[in-house]
C-alpha positions, 0 to 999 in steps of 0.5 A, a space after each residue: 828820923 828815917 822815911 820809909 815806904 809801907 814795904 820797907 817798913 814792914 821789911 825792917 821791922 820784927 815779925 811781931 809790929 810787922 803783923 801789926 803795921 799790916 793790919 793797921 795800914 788797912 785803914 787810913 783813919 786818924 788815930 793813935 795805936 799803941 803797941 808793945 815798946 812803940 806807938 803809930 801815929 796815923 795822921 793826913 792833911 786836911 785838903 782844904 780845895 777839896 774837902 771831898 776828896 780824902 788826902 793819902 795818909 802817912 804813918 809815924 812810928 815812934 820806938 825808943 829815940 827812933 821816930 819814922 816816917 812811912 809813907 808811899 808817897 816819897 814826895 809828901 815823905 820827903 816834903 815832911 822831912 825837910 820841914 822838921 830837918 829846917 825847924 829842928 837843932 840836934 838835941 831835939 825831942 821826940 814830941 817836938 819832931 812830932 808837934 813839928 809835923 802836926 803843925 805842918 799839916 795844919 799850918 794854913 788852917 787858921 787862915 783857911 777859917 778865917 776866910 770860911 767865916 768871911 764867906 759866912 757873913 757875906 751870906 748872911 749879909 746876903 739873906 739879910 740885906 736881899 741882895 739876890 732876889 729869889 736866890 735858894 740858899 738851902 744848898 749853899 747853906 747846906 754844902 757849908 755846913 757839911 764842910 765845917 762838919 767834916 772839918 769838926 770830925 777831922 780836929 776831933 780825931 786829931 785831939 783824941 790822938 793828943 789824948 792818946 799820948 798824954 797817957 804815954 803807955 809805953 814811956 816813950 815821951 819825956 817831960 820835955 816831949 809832952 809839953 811840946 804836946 802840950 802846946 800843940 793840942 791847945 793849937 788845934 783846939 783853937 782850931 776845934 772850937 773856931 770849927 764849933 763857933 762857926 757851926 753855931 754861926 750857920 744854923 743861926 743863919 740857916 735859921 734867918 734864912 727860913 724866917 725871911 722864907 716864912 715871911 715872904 710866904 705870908 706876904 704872898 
């Protein structure tokens, strides 16, 4: 595993994924690009304090027994391969290094959930219970939606990405490999559909919501 800067990987590869990487570093969504004898993985972390603001993406090149790590940021690059160096024995896979990464990037995304859901209790317990008397709650019930949204789009792009690679065009994963794969899109599945419970659980409370609205008008 090598780390490498934009520049340095575009100075170390041959001309023909040189033309390529440069027209795929112009965009930083999440994806899987397939070419000739290697695959791009182009991953970023979720920023959970700061949904809004869009994290800085890092790329995976994958060749034949080569993976590397390409990024501008030498301390995200650096943090990444500590993690998969602490995690990994000699003999280790390709997908795993891979897997290894991804889990990574989503490690505290579980917990981060479980935390969202606690808050969307409290606010139905809150609309339900009329525990702020006059509080609007469209903007608050707004703001959660559009965060589960963005986190909807972000699972769903990394999903499509395990898609990508179950097709395993250029044969670069073993068997091995593509159980660690596997495994690791049934993780952020988990993540995906506790995403869409949620999304379910906020329109059942946006709904409450206009209920208890439309009956204080009437009584008014």
């Amino acid at each position: 595993v090598d780390v490498l800067s934009k520049a340095e990987a575009l100075e170390s590869m041959e001309e023909m994924h040189q033309h390529l990487l440069r027209k795929a570093f112009q965009s930083d969504a999440i994806r899987l690009e397939i070419y000739k004898d290697a695959d791009l993985f182009c991953l970023k972390p979720f920023k959970l304090k700061h949904p809004a603001v869009p994290a800085d993406p890092f790329y995976l090149l994958v060749q034949k027994k080569r993976l590397y790590i390409i990024c501008d940021d030498s301390e995200v690059g650096g943090t990444l391969l500590k993690h998969i160096q602490k995690e990994t024995v000699p003999k280790t896979c390709l997908g795993q290094l891979i897997c290894l990464i991804i889990e990574h990037i989503t490690e505290r995304d579980m917990e981060y959930l479980e935390h969202f859901e606690n808050r969307l209790a409290t606010l139905e317990d809150d609309i339900i219970l009329n525990r702020k008397q006059g509080q609007n709650y469209v903007q608050i019930i707004i703001a959660m939606r559009k965060r589960l949204l963005i986190l909807k789009r972000y699972y769903e792009q990394l999903l499509n990405i395990f898609d990508g690679v179950e097709e395993n065009d250029n044969q670069l994963f073993d068997k091995q490999a593509l159980r660690f794969f596997k495994i690791s899109r049934g993780r952020i599945a988990r993540l995906y559909h506790n995403v869409l419970s949620q999304c379910d659980y906020i329109a059942q409370i946006r709904e409450a919501y206009q209920s208890e609205v439309d009956i204080n008008l009437n009584t008014t």
